[in-house]
C-alpha positions, 0 to 999 in steps of 0.5 A: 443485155444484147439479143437478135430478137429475129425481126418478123423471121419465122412462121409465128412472130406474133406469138413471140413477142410475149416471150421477148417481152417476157424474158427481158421482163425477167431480168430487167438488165439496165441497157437492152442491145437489139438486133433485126428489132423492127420498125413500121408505122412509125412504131419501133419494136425498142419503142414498145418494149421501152414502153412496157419497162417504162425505159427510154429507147432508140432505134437505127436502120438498115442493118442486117440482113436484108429486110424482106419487107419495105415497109418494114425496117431492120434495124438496130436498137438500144433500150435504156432504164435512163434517159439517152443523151445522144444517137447518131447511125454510123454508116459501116463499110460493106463493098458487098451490099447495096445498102448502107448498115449502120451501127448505133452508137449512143450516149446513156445519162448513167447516173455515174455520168455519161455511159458510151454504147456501140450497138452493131449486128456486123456481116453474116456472109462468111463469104464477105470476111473483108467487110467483117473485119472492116466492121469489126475495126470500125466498132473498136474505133469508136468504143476506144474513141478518146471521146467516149474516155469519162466516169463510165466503162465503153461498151460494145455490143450486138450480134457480131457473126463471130465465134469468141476466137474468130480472127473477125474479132481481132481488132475488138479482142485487141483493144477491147475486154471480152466481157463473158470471159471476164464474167466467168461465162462457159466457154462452150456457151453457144447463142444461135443454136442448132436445136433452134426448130427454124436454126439457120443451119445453112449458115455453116460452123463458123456461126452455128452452135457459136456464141456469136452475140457479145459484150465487149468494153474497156474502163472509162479511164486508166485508173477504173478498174470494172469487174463483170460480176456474172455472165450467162444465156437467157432466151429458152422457151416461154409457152412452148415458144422460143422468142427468137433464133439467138439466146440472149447474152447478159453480164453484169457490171460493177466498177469503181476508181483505184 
């Protein structure tokens, strides 16, 4: 499961957080990806939701956007059902910015053995496409990193600021597998919607009414064959509340050797 769960955006934050926790409750997906996740205090949003499944979690900053608050972070974040095995924050190009975005890319103990995860929220700015595209080739690098080659499929995950047919993606749909369109998912799924009451609808076409939040991987190895046996959208409303601005996108994976 990969969702922008919207940082403290918005005029209730408070009052989604029951629905985050709620949603993700419902489904209970084995790995959570997170973007604009916060952290303060020493106490990370992925921390308080790995607390209440009783999973493990992991947490890096800064990411998109911008946050308003110093002494709130933005970040990125991964929430696990196993133990992670290793973290590291990889710095991302972007000339446009006077700060550093990282990506998280981790190791999860699956009990297949070691699972690699990149988890990004790539450049907003439809303005700033050289950087986009230089993210979005630093992620396919590292999920396609022989190192990350082992029992388990590579993936990558996160709010990408690209439609599924975006030339941003290139460099991921070249050597990556699209896992919606492996799972049978609609192709008019959209994951940051207009009919949000606070969209961000100054974003423009290129984001709006997209599916701009993906799941992408490749087989561990040549002879491992990995089927996506399902893919939808999660995230409508819970008392009256949407949890967060972007739907949330889950697929589920099986996988075996020839």
């Amino acid at each position: 499961m990969t969702w922008n769960v919207w940082w403290r955006f918005g005029p209730r934050w408070r009052e989604r957080q029951p629905g985050i926790q709620a949603t993700i409750e419902r489904f209970t997906p084995d790995l959570l990806a997170l973007q604009e996740a916060w952290s303060a205090d020493g106490r990370t949003q992925a921390d308080e939701l790995a607390d209440a499944l009783g999973y493990h979690a992991a947490f890096a900053a800064p990411s998109y956007p911008v946050s308003p608050d110093a002494r709130v972070e933005l970040g990125v974040a991964l929430v696990s059902r196993w133990p992670i095995l290793q973290q590291e924050a990889v710095v991302m190009p972007a000339r446009h910015r006077a700060w550093d975005p990282v990506i998280l890319s981790a190791v999860v103990e699956h009990p297949a053995g070691p699972l690699p995860i990149q988890v990004a929220c790539l450049e907003h700015a439809v303005t700033y496409s050289d950087d986009r595209q230089a993210q979005a080739a630093l992620l396919a690098d590292l999920a396609t990193d022989p190192k990350t080659d082992g029992p388990c499929p590579s993936l990558a995950v996160g709010d990408l600021n690209a439609a599924a047919d975006s030339a941003v993606l290139r460099p991921l749909r070249d050597v990556l597998v699209d896992a919606w369109t492996a799972g049978g998912g609609a192709a008019d799924a959209v994951t940051l919607p207009s009919t949000h009451p606070s969209a961000p609808l100054e974003a423009g076409p290129e984001l709006v009414d997209q599916r701009i939040d993906h799941i992408f991987f490749r087989p561990g190895h040549e002879d491992q064959l990995v089927n996506v046996e399902s893919a939808f959208i999660a995230g409508d409303a819970v008392d009256g509340v949407f949890p967060s601005d972007h739907r949330a996108v889950i697929c589920d994976f099986r996988w075996h050797d020839r």
